[in-house]
C-alpha positions in Angstrom: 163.9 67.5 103.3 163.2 63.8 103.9 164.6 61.7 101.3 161.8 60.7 98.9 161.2 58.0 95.9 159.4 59.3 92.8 159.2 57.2 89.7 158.8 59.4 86.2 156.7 57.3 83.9 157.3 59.3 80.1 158.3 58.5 76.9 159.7 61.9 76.2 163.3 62.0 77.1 163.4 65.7 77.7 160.2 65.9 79.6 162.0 62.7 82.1 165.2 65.4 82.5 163.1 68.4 83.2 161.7 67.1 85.8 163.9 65.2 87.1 166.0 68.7 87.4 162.9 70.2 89.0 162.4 67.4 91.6 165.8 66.9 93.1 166.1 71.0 93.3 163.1 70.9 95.4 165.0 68.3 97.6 163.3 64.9 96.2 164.9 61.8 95.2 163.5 61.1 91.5 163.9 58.3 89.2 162.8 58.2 85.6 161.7 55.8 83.0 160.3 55.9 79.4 157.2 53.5 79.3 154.9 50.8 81.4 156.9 48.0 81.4 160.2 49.9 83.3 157.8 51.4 85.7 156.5 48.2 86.7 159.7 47.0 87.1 160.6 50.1 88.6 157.4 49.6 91.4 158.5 46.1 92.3 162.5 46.9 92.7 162.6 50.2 94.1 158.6 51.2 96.0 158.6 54.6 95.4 156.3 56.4 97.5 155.0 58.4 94.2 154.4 57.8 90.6 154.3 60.5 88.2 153.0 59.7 84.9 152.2 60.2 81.4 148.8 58.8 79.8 150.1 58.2 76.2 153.7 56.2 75.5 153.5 55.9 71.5 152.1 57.7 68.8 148.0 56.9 70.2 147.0 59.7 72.3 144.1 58.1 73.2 145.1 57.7 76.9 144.5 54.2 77.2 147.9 53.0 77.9 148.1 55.4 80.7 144.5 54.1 82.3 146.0 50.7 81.7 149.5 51.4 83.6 147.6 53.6 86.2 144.9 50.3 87.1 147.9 47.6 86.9 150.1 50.0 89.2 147.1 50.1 91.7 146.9 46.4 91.4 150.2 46.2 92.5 150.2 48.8 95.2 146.7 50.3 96.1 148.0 52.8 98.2 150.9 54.2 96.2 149.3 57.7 94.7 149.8 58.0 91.5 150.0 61.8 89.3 148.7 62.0 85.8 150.2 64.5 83.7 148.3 65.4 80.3 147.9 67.8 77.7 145.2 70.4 78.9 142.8 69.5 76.0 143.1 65.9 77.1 141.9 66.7 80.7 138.8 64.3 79.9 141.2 61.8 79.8 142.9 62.7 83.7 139.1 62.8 84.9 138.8 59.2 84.2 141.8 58.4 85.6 141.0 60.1 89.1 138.0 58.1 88.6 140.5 54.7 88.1 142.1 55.7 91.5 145.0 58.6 90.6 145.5 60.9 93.3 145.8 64.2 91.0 146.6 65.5 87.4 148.5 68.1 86.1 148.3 69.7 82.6 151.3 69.8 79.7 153.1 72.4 80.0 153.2 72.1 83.5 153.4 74.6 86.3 156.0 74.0 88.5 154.6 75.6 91.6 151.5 73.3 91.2 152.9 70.2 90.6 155.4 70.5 93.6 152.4 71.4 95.8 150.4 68.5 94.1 153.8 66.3 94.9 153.8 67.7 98.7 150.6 66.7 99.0 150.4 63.5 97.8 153.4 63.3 100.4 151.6 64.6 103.0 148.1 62.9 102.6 149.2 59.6 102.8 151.7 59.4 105.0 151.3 56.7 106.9 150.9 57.5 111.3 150.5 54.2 114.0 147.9 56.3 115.4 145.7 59.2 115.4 147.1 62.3 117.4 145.1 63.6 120.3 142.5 65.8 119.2 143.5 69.7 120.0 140.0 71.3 120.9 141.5 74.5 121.6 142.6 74.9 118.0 138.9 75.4 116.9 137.7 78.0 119.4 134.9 78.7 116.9 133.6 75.4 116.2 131.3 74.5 118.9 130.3 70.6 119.7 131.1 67.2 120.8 129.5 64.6 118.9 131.7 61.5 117.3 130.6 63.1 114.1 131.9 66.5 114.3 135.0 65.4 116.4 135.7 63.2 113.6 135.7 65.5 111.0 137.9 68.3 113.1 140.4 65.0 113.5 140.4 65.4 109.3 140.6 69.2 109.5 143.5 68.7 111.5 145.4 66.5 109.4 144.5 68.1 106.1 144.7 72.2 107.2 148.6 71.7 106.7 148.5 70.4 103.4 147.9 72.9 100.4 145.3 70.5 99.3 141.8 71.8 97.4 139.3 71.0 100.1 135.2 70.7 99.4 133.2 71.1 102.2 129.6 69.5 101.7 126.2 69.6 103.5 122.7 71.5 103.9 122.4 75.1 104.5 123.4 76.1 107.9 125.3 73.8 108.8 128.8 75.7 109.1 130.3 75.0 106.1 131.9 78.5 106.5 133.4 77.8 110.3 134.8 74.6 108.4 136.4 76.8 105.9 138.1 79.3 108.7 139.3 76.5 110.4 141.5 74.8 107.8 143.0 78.4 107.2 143.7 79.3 110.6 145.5 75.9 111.3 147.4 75.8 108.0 150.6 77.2 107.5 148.9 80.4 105.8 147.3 81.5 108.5 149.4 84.7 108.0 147.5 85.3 104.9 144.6 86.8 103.7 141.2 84.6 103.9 139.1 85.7 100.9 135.4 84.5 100.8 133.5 84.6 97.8 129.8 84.0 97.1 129.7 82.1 93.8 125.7 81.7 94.3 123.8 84.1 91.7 127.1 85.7 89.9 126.9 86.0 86.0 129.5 85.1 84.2 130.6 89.0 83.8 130.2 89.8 87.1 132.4 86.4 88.3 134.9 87.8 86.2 135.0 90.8 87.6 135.1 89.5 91.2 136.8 87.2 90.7 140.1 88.3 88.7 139.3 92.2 88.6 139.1 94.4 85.7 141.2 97.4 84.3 139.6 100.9 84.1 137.6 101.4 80.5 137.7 97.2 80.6 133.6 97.4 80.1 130.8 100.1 79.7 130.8 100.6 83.8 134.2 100.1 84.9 135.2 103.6 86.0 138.6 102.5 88.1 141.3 99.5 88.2 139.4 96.7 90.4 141.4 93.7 92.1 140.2 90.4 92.5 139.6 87.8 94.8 141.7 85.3 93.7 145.1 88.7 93.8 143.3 89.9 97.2 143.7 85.9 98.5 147.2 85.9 97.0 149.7 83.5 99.5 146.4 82.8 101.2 143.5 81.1 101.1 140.1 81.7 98.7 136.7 80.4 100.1 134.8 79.4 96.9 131.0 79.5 98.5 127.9 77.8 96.8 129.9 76.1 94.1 127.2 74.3 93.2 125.4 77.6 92.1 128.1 78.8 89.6 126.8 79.2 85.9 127.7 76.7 83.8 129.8 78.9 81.1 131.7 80.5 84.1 133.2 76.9 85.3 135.8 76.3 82.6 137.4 80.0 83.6 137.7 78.9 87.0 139.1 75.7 86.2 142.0 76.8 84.5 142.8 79.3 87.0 142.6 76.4 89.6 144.6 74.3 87.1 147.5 76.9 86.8 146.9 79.4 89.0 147.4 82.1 86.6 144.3 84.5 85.5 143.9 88.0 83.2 141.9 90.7 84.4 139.0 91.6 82.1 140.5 94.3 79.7 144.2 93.3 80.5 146.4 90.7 78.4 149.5 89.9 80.9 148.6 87.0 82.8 149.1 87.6 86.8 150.1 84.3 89.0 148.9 84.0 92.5 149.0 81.1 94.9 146.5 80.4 96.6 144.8 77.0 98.6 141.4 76.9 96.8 138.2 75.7 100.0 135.0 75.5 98.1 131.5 74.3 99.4 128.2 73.7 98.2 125.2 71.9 99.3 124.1 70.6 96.2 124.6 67.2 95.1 127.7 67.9 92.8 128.1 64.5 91.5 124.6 64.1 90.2 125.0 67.8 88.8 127.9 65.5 87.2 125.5 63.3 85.6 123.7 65.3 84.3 126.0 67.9 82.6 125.4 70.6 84.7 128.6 70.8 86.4 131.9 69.9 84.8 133.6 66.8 86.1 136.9 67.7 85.8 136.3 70.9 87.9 134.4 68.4 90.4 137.7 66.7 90.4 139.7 69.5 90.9 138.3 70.8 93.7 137.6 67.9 95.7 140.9 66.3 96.4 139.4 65.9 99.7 136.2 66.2 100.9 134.4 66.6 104.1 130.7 66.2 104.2 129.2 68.2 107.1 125.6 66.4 108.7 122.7 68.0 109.7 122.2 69.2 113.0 119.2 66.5 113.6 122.1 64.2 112.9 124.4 65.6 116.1 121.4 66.5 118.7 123.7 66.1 121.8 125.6 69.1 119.7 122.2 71.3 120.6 122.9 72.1 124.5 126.4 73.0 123.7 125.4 75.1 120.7 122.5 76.7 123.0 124.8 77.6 125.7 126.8 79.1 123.8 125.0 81.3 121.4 123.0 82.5 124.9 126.6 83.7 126.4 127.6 85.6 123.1 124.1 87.3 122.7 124.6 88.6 126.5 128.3 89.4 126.2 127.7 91.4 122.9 124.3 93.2 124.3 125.5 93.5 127.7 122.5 91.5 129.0 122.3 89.2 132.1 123.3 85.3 131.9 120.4 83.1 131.5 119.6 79.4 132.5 117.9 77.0 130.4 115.4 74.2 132.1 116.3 70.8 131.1 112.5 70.5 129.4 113.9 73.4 127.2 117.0 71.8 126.0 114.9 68.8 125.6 112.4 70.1 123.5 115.2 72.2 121.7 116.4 68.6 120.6 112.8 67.1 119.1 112.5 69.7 116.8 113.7 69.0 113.0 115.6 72.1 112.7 115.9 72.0 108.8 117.8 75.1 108.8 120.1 73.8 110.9 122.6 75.5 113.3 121.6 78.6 111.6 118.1 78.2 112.3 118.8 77.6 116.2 120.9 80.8 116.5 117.9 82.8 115.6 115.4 81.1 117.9 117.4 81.1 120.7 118.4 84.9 120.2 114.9 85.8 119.2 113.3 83.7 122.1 116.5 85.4 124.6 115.6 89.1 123.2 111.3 89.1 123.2 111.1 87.3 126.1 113.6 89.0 128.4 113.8 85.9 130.7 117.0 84.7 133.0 115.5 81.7 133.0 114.0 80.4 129.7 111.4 77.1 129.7 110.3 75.2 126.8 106.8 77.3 126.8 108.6 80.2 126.1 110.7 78.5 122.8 107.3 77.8 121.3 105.8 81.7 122.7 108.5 83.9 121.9 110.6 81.8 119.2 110.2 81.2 115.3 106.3 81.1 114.9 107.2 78.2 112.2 108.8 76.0 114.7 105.8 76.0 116.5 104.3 74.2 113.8 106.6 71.3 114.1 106.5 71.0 117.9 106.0 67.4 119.5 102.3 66.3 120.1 103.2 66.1 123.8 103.2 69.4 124.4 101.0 70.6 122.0 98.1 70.5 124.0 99.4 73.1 126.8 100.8 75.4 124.2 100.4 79.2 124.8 100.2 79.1 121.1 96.2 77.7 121.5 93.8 80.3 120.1 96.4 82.4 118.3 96.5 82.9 114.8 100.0 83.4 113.1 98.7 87.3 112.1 98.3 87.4 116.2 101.4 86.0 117.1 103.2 88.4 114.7 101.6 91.1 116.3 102.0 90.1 119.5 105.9 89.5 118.9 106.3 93.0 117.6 104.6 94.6 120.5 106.4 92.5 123.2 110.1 93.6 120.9 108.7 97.4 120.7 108.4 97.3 124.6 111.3 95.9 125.3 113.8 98.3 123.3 111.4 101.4 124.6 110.3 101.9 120.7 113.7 101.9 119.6 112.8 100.3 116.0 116.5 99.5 115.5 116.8 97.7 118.0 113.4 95.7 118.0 114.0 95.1 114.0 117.5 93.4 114.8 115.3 90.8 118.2 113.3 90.2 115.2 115.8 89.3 112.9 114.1 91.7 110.1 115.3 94.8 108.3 113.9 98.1 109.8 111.8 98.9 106.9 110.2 95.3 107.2 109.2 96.2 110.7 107.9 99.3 109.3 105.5 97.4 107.2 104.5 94.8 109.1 103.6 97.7 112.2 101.4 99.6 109.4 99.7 95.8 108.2 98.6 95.4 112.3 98.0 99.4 112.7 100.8 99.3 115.3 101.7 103.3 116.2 104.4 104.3 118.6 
């Protein structure tokens, strides 16, 4: 390994020796000393490229001289990250320090395996490069686009997906938050592993227990057989934390310390199990006003989001929507085995008035459903606002709104006239005409019986 600098800041003499025994096994170059005026000493002699550091240095555990040390060291050096180490019921005291500019913090008694991986990745996050690497595109086959937006963030994917840093992925529904998530796996060095997504959205705080670390048979009134978690199943791998933003309140603090020490307890079992795993989360809530107002815990917000990429909107990328287009069109007719189909310009044009507030999601599904109902090779703008999303139509621009096919027809017609058009085409195969309607089976079956459709 590289020759490193780290600087121990802590006034405990056998806390300096333990790590400094844990740091040069792992290959570093450590130095320690015992309080604030050594390390800035230490800083101005020696720059070490990290700084690992206590928040109290005499009998006050009030964590003040630590905030004080951490704000002159970043006087000093803004750039050098800086580790805060505290007990875990002091962890209040860490979250203002990430907010003072620390890189990380790690809890007394430590984990070794996470404070080396919060040491690599200091390391790794801010090394400094003369210049940004060519882009690879063919590293993210999935991710289709070439704004300066997205290309920007899959420059960050690329420098980040190596690291073992926690990663949150922001943005509004739709926009591929998931794709995001896949990508930093399959370009990290656990690409091996397992990928484990989990749906935090709607879970109660037995049931994220459950799903989340497992439970032992007879554990609770319904648990019939030995279940394994997420975070075991993910184990060397990578977790995808989904709609973190929709997690209950009383569940955070569970998952915190898991994230914190990567240890858990199935319900019904005592003996902690340790995993390691890279923790991807994503929301599209607005986590740090959640913050403000107490109803998502800060220092989870700060464990989660050592880095963050914020995804926009797809109104935000429009020169995105031909790509996107194009491609969804060629995966419907691989997968169906139907014939390739041509877009006029006036249809990717209008394609790129409309607001889209459901994003890339929402596009998918008009330009399958608009592909399947209308059966065309070679699809106009008309048949986007005919055969597509009847609530799109609603938001068309004025300029076409006057030639629509859509004059005369009420929504209740449209439906009907959709279903009959699907039914025809898929020879009253209702499996197949649910699916070009993008509804269940039994919803077609009601909706037939509400317009006294019969096969």
């Amino acid at each position: 390994m590289t020759e490193t600098n780290i600087l121990i800041v802590d006034d405990d003499a056998l806390v300096r020796s333990s790590l400094v025994f844990l740091l040069k096994h792992a290959g570093y170059q450590p130095a320690a000393v015992a309080g604030p005026e050594e390390a800035i000493e230490a800083i101005r002699r020696h720059a070490p490229r990290l700084v690992l550091m206590d928040m109290n240095f005499s009998l006050t555990t009030t964590g003040e001289e630590g905030l004080l040390l951490l704000k002159q060291v970043k006087v000093l050096e803004p750039a050098l990250p800086v580790i805060l180490m505290t007990a875990w019921g002091s962890i209040t005291l860490a979250v203002q320090g990430m907010q003072a500019g620390a890189f990380d913090f790690i809890t007394k008694p430590w984990n070794n395996l996470m404070l080396l991986k919060s040491v690599r990745n200091a390391f790794d996050l801010t090394e400094k490069t003369d210049e940004e690497p060519a882009l690879n595109r063919s590293r993210f086959g999935k991710i289709v686009g070439k704004s300066p937006q997205l290309t920007a963030i899959l420059q960050t994917v690329s420098r980040i997906a190596p690291t073992t840093a926690s990663v949150l992925i922001t943005g509004e529904s739709g926009t591929g938050k998931e794709l995001i998530a896949e990508a930093i796996h399959e370009n990290s060095q656990r690409a091996e592993e397992p990928f484990v997504k989990v749906n935090l959205g709607g879970l109660t705080q037995s049931l994220f227990e459950s799903e989340l670390f497992g439970h032992k048979k007879g554990a609770f009134t319904d648990a019939y057989a030995d279940r394994t978690g997420r975070f075991e199943l993910a184990n060397h791998g990578t977790i995808f934390l989904d709609e973190i933003g929709d997690l209950e309140f009383s569940s955070q603090v569970k998952l915190l310390r898991v994230l914190q020490d990567q240890t858990f307890e199935p319900l019904g079992e005592s003996r902690p199990h340790k995993v390691d795993v890279r923790v991807v989360s994503a929301t599209n809530r607005d986590l740090p006003t959640m913050v403000a107002e107490r109803t998502f815990r800060e220092d989870l917000y700060y464990r989660i989001n050592l880095i963050t990429i914020h995804l926009p909107a797809l109104r935000e990328r429009r020169e995105d929507i031909p790509l996107l287009v194009r491609h969804f069109a060629d995966r419907l007719a691989e997968t169906n085995a139907l014939p390739h189909v041509d877009f006029s310009p006036e249809a990717l044009a209008y394609l790129q008035q409309l607001p889209f507030p459901g994003n890339i999601r929402e596009l998918k599904n008009l330009v399958e459903r608009t592909l399947l109902v209308s059966g065309k090779t070679y699809v106009e703008a008309s048949d986007f606002i005919q055969f597509g999303n009847p609530t799109l139509a609603a938001n068309q621009p004025s300029s076409t709104s006057s030639t629509s096919p859509l004059n005369g027809l009420t929504l209740e017609e449209l439906e009907r006239q959709g279903i009959l058009q699907a039914l025809e085409r898929y020879g009253n195969n209702l499996t197949q005409a649910a699916l070009a309607l993008g509804i269940s089976r039994a919803a077609l079956y009601r909706r037939m019986e509400k317009h006294h459709i019969k096969l």
